[in-house]
N, C-alpha and C positions, 0 to 999 in steps of 0.2 A: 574509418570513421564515417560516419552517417552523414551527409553530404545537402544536408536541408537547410543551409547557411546562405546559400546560396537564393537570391530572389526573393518572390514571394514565399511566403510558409506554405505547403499542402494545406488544400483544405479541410481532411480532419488527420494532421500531420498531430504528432506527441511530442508534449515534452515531459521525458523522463525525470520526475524527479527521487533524489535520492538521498541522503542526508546518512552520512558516516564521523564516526568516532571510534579510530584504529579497528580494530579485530582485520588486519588485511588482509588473511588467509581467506575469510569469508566473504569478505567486500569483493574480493580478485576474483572467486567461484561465481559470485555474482555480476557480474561486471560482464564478465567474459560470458558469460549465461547469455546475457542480454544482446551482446556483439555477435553470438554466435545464429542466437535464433529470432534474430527481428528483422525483418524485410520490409514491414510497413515503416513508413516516413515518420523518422521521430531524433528529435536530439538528447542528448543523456546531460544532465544538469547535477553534478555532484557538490553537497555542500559540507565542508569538512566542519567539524563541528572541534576544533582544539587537537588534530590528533597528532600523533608524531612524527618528526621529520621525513620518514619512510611511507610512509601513509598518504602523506600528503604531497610526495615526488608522485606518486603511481596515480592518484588521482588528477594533477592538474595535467597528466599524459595522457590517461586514457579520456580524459571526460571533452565532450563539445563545450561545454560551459564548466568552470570551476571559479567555485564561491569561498574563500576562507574564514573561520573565524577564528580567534586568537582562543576563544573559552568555549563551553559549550553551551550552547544556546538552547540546548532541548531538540527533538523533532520537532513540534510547533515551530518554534524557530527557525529551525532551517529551511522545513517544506515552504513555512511565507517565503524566505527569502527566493526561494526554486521558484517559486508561484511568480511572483513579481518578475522576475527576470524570463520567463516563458516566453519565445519567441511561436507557438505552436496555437491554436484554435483548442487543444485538447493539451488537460494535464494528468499523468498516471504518476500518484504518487508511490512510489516501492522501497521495501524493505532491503539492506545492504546483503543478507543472507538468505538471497531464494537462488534456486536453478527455473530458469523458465522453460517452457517446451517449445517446439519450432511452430511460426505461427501464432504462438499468444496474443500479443497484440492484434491484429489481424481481426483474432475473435472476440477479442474484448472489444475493440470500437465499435465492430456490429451490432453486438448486447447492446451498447449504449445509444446507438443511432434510432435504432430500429425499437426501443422501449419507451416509456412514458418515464423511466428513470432519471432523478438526477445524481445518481452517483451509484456506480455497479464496481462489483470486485471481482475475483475468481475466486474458484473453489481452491484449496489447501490442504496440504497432503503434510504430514511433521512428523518428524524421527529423523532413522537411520536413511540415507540418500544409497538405497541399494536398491535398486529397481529403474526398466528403461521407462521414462518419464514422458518421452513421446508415446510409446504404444498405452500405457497406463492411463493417459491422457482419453485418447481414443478410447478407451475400453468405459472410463467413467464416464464420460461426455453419452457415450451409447445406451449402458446401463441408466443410465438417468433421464435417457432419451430430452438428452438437452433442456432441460426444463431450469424454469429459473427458481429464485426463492426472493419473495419481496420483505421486505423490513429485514433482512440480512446483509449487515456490510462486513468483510475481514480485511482488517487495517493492514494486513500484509500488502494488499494494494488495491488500490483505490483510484479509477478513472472519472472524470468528470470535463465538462464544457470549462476552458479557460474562464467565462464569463462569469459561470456558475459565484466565482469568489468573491465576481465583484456588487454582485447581486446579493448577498447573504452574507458577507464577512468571510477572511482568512482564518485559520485556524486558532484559536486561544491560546497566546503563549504564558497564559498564567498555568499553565499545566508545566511541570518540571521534569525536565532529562527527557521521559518517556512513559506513557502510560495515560486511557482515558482520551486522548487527544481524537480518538479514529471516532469514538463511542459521542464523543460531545460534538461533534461533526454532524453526525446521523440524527443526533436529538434537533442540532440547529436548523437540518432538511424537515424532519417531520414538523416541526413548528410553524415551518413558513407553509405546511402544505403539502408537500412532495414527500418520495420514496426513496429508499435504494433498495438494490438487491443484488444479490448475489447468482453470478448464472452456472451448472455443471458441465457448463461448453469447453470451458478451458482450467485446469487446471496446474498451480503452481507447487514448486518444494519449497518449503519454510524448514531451514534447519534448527530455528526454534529459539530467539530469541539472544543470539550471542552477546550482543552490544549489551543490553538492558542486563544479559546476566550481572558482566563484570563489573558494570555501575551500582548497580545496587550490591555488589562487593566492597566495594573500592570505597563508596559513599557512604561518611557518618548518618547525614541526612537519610529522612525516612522518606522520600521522595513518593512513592507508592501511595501510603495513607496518606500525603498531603492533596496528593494527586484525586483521590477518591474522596476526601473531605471536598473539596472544592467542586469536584462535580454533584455530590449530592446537596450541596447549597445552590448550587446552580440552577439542576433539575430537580428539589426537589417536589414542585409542582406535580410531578410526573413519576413520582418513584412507585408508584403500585403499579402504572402500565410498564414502565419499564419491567420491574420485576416480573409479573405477568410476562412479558413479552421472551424472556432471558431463560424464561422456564419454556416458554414454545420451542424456542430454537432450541434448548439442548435437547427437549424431546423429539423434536423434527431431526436432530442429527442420527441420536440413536435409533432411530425406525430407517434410516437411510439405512445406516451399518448393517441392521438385521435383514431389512427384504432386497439389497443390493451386493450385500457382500464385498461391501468398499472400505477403504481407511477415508473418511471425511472428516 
């Protein structure tokens, strides 16, 4: 275990946060991803969001911090509750189904220290997890000759200044289960001012939405379109630049794929 309990907190020490609802095959991949390849100073904050008795033994084992709830509270939900309980200067919010590469962290705090950003993510790589993820890493990070992408965030994970939340509000947990939550984040940064973006320094594996599959199975509720009525009342002030903007990035994706020869 990551051993930052101890004293003061590092000064740009993390705290991981993580918000789980069973799938433990993929939480465990991820987990162990994390323990395997983070060397910079950070505590792992896992917030069980209702899951099963099994789910929730291996969590309150592996985690520095463990948060229970009896139901499910959403992402929003749980990331506040992670947020709130941070003993860290910095929060990286992440998804329970990524492999990370050695060093991640490391270069995502840099991105963030060293930019005008208030909230930067990594680059994402999704499908089949058949590829070595550190040399991949290096090879995109080179082809891309590090460069960043501003007004791009991917909710797969998301770093920011501990303070950032208290300055601008915790996440909306009028958003249900999951969905929207990362996107109404970015809109609440560009409102007050600020950016985020996205840098091709580090790259993650998203195995591509596990939890959210089997919820939106499982669940009568249309959780999705409520999810998306509610943001378009929100923002609608803003829906041509959004739109506008939603059309840049997918086009900015596909000119990477072509002149780089990447999975982005």
């Amino acid at each position: 275990m990551n051993d930052t309990d101890q004293g003061e907190p590092p000064a740009n020490g993390v705290s991981i946060v993580m918000a789980v609802k069973d799938n433990l095959e993929w939480t465990r991949k991820g987990i162990e991803s994390i323990r395997a390849n983070t060397s910079h100073p950070y505590e792992l904050i896992t917030v069980d969001n209702g899951s099963q008795p099994e789910t929730t033994e291996y969590l309150a084992a592996a985690s520095d911090q463990f948060i229970r709830n009896d139901e499910n509270l959403g992402c929003s939900g749980a990331w506040n509750q992670g947020i709130r309980a941070a003993r860290m200067p910095l929060v990286c919010i992440v998804n329970n189904d990524i492999e990370v590469p050695t060093g991640w962290l490391e270069r995502l705090v840099a991105f963030l220290l060293e930019q005008d950003f208030l909230m930067v993510s990594p680059s994402i790589r999704e499908g089949p997890f058949d590829y070595d993820l550190d040399a991949y890493n290096e090879d995109f990070a080179a082809r891309l000759d590090h460069r960043a992408f501003p007004s791009e965030l991917r909710g797969i994970a998301m770093l920011a200044r501990r303070d950032l939340f208290d300055e601008i509000g915790l996440y909306d947990e009028r958003y249900k289960v999951g969905g929207y939550e990362d996107e109404d984040m970015f809109m609440t940064i560009r409102s007050v001012g600020g950016d985020v973006a996205t840098t091709s320094t580090v790259l993650l594996h998203h195995y591509g939405s596990k939890t959210l599959s089997v919820e939106q199975r499982s669940n009568s509720f249309d959780f999705s379109a409520a999810n998306r009525a509610h943001f378009m009342r929100k923002w609608r002030h803003r829906y041509f630049w959004r739109k506008f903007h939603r059309s840049r990035m997918k086009w900015r994706r596909a000119g990477i794929r072509r002149r780089f020869d990447v999975t982005y």
